[in-house]
N, C-alpha and C positions, 0 to 999 in steps of 0.2 A: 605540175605535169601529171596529167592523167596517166593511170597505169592501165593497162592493154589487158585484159580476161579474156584468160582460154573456154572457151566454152563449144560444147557440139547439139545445140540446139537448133532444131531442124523440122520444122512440122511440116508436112506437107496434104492438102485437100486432095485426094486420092479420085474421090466422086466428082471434082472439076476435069477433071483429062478422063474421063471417061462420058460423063453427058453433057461435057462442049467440048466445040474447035474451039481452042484459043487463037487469037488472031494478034494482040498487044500484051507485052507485059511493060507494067511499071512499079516501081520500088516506091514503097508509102510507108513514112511515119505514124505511129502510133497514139495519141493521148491516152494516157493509162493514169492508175492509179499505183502508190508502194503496195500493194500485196496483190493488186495484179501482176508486176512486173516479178515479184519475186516467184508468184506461181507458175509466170512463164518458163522460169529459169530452172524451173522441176519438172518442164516437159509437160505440164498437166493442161492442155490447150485439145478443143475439138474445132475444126474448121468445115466439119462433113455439113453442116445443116449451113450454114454462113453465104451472107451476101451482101453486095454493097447498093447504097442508092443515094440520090441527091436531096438534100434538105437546105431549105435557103441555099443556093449556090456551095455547101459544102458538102463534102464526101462522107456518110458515115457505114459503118458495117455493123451488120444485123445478125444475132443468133451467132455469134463467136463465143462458144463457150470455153469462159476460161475458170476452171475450179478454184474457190473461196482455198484464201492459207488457209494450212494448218494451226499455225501459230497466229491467225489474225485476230483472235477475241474480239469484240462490239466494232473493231471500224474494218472488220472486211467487205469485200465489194461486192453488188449482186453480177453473178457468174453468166448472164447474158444482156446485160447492159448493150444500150449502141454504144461504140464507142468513133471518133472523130479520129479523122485519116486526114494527114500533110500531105497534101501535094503543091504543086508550084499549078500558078492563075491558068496558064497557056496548057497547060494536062490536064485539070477540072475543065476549061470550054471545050477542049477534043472530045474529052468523054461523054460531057453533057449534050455535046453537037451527036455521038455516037450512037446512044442512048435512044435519044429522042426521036433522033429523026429514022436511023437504021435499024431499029430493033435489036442490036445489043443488050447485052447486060454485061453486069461489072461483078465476077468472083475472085474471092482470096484464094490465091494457090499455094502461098509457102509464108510460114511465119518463122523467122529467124531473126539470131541475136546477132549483130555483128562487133568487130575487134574492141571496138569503143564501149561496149555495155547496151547498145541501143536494139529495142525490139524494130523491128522491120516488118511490115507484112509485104509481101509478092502480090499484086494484083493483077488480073485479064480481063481485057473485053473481050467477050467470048461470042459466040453465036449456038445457039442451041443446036445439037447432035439429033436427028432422026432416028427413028428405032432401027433403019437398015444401017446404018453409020454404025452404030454399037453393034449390032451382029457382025458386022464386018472387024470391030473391034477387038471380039473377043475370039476371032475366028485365029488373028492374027495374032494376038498375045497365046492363044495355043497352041499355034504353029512354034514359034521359036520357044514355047517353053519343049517342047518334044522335039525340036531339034537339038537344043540344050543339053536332054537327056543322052540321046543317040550319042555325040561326041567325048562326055564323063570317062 
Protein backbone atom coordinates (compact mmCIF):
# COMPACT_ATOMS: atom_id res chain seq x y z
CA UNK A 1 0.00 0.00 0.00
CA UNK A 2 1.27 3.28 -1.24
CA UNK A 3 1.44 5.94 1.44
CA UNK A 4 -0.25 9.33 0.52
CA UNK A 5 2.49 12.66 0.64
CA UNK A 6 1.46 15.81 1.87
CA UNK A 7 2.88 18.12 -0.36
CA UNK A 8 1.87 22.01 -1.51
CA UNK A 9 3.33 22.18 -4.68
CA UNK A 10 1.76 24.51 -6.91
CA UNK A 11 3.40 26.28 -10.08
CA UNK A 12 1.40 28.26 -11.89
CA UNK A 13 2.38 30.01 -15.85
CA UNK A 14 1.11 33.55 -14.67
CA UNK A 15 1.97 34.82 -18.55
CA UNK A 16 -0.56 32.05 -19.91
CA UNK A 17 -3.86 34.06 -18.45
CA UNK A 18 -2.57 37.07 -19.34
CA UNK A 19 -1.53 36.72 -23.14
CA UNK A 20 -4.37 33.96 -23.82
CA UNK A 21 -8.14 33.25 -23.47
CA UNK A 22 -7.96 29.89 -22.39
CA UNK A 23 -10.84 28.02 -23.93
CA UNK A 24 -9.90 24.05 -22.67
CA UNK A 25 -8.17 22.68 -19.83
CA UNK A 26 -6.91 19.11 -19.56
CA UNK A 27 -4.78 17.26 -16.91
CA UNK A 28 -1.49 15.57 -18.42
CA UNK A 29 1.03 13.28 -17.18
CA UNK A 30 4.44 13.87 -17.24
CA UNK A 31 7.76 11.52 -18.41
CA UNK A 32 10.46 12.76 -16.17
CA UNK A 33 13.29 11.69 -15.00
CA UNK A 34 14.55 10.94 -10.70
CA UNK A 35 16.11 14.30 -10.32
CA UNK A 36 13.77 15.95 -12.34
CA UNK A 37 11.08 14.80 -10.18
CA UNK A 38 12.86 15.44 -7.12
CA UNK A 39 13.61 19.06 -8.22
CA UNK A 40 10.03 19.45 -8.77
CA UNK A 41 9.29 18.77 -5.43
CA UNK A 42 11.71 21.82 -4.31
CA UNK A 43 9.37 24.11 -6.31
CA UNK A 44 12.35 24.98 -8.58
CA UNK A 45 10.28 24.79 -12.00
CA UNK A 46 9.84 27.95 -14.52
CA UNK A 47 6.79 27.54 -16.91
CA UNK A 48 6.96 31.40 -18.14
CA UNK A 49 8.89 30.65 -21.53
CA UNK A 50 6.90 26.84 -22.02
CA UNK A 51 4.77 25.44 -24.65
CA UNK A 52 3.44 22.43 -26.11
CA UNK A 53 3.34 21.02 -29.71
CA UNK A 54 2.89 17.71 -31.69
CA UNK A 55 5.72 15.45 -32.66
CA UNK A 56 4.64 11.98 -34.41
CA UNK A 57 1.15 12.19 -33.09
CA UNK A 58 2.57 12.81 -29.54
CA UNK A 59 2.29 15.69 -27.08
CA UNK A 60 5.50 17.07 -26.00
CA UNK A 61 6.44 20.55 -23.93
CA UNK A 62 9.18 22.86 -24.98
CA UNK A 63 11.29 25.39 -22.81
CA UNK A 64 9.87 23.96 -19.19
CA UNK A 65 12.57 24.82 -17.31
CA UNK A 66 13.08 22.72 -14.55
CA UNK A 67 16.54 23.35 -12.44
CA UNK A 68 19.40 20.56 -12.41
CA UNK A 69 19.53 18.82 -8.35
CA UNK A 70 21.50 19.75 -6.08
CA UNK A 71 22.50 16.62 -5.06
CA UNK A 72 22.56 15.22 -8.70
CA UNK A 73 26.38 14.85 -9.50
CA UNK A 74 27.15 13.20 -13.38
CA UNK A 75 23.40 11.84 -14.06
CA UNK A 76 21.46 15.13 -13.69
CA UNK A 77 19.11 16.17 -16.49
CA UNK A 78 19.45 19.06 -18.90
CA UNK A 79 17.06 21.83 -17.34
CA UNK A 80 14.98 22.39 -20.67
CA UNK A 81 14.79 19.10 -22.32
CA UNK A 82 11.30 18.34 -24.31
CA UNK A 83 9.85 16.42 -22.18
CA UNK A 84 6.67 13.86 -23.23
CA UNK A 85 3.07 14.46 -22.00
CA UNK A 86 0.22 11.43 -21.27
CA UNK A 87 -2.88 11.95 -22.59
CA UNK A 88 -5.51 9.50 -23.61
CA UNK A 89 -5.76 8.92 -27.98
CA UNK A 90 -9.55 10.89 -28.12
CA UNK A 91 -7.61 14.33 -26.39
CA UNK A 92 -4.36 14.22 -28.52
CA UNK A 93 -7.08 14.07 -32.00
CA UNK A 94 -9.19 17.02 -30.29
CA UNK A 95 -6.12 18.97 -29.84
CA UNK A 96 -4.36 17.94 -32.96
CA UNK A 97 -7.89 18.65 -34.77
CA UNK A 98 -7.61 22.13 -32.76
CA UNK A 99 -4.27 23.12 -33.41
CA UNK A 100 -4.30 22.62 -37.06
CA UNK A 101 -7.11 23.42 -38.44
CA UNK A 102 -8.29 26.64 -35.76
CA UNK A 103 -5.20 28.19 -34.87
CA UNK A 104 -5.02 27.17 -31.36
CA UNK A 105 -2.06 26.57 -29.34
CA UNK A 106 -1.55 24.35 -26.45
CA UNK A 107 0.15 26.25 -23.06
CA UNK A 108 1.12 24.76 -19.54
CA UNK A 109 -0.90 26.48 -17.02
CA UNK A 110 -0.21 24.75 -13.67
CA UNK A 111 2.26 22.11 -12.60
CA UNK A 112 1.30 20.16 -9.65
CA UNK A 113 1.92 17.12 -7.46
CA UNK A 114 -0.86 15.32 -6.51
CA UNK A 115 -1.88 12.80 -3.22
CA UNK A 116 -0.13 9.85 -4.91
CA UNK A 117 3.38 11.53 -5.58
CA UNK A 118 2.53 12.18 -9.27
CA UNK A 119 3.80 15.32 -11.15
CA UNK A 120 0.72 16.64 -13.32
CA UNK A 121 1.07 19.43 -15.56
CA UNK A 122 -2.47 21.57 -16.27
CA UNK A 123 -2.64 22.20 -19.98
CA UNK A 124 -4.99 24.99 -22.35
CA UNK A 125 -5.87 25.34 -25.72
CA UNK A 126 -5.68 28.74 -25.70
CA UNK A 127 -6.28 31.47 -28.40
CA UNK A 128 -4.11 34.34 -28.47
CA UNK A 129 -5.10 37.74 -26.56
CA UNK A 130 -5.02 41.03 -28.71
CA UNK A 131 -3.08 43.90 -27.37
CA UNK A 132 -6.73 45.73 -26.53
CA UNK A 133 -7.73 42.33 -24.56
CA UNK A 134 -4.67 42.86 -22.29
CA UNK A 135 -5.32 46.68 -21.75
CA UNK A 136 -8.58 45.79 -20.84
CA UNK A 137 -6.86 43.25 -18.63
CA UNK A 138 -4.83 45.18 -16.65
CA UNK A 139 -7.40 47.87 -16.53
CA UNK A 140 -9.48 45.25 -14.62
CA UNK A 141 -6.84 43.70 -12.35
CA UNK A 142 -6.43 47.59 -11.24
CA UNK A 143 -9.74 48.13 -10.71
CA UNK A 144 -10.31 45.41 -7.92
CA UNK A 145 -6.96 45.61 -6.69
CA UNK A 146 -8.01 49.56 -5.61
CA UNK A 147 -11.20 48.44 -4.64
CA UNK A 148 -9.46 45.93 -2.58
CA UNK A 149 -7.62 48.80 -0.95
CA UNK A 150 -10.76 51.01 -0.34
CA UNK A 151 -12.61 48.18 1.79
CA UNK A 152 -9.07 47.06 4.34
Amino acid sequence: MKKEVENNINITNKRAFFDYQLVEKYEAGIVLTGSEIKSIRQAKVNLGDAYCYFKDGELFVKNMHISPYEHGGFANHQPTRDRKLLLHKHELRKLYRAVKEDGYTIVPVRLYITKKGLAKLEIALAKGKKTYDKRETIKKRDLERSLGRKFK
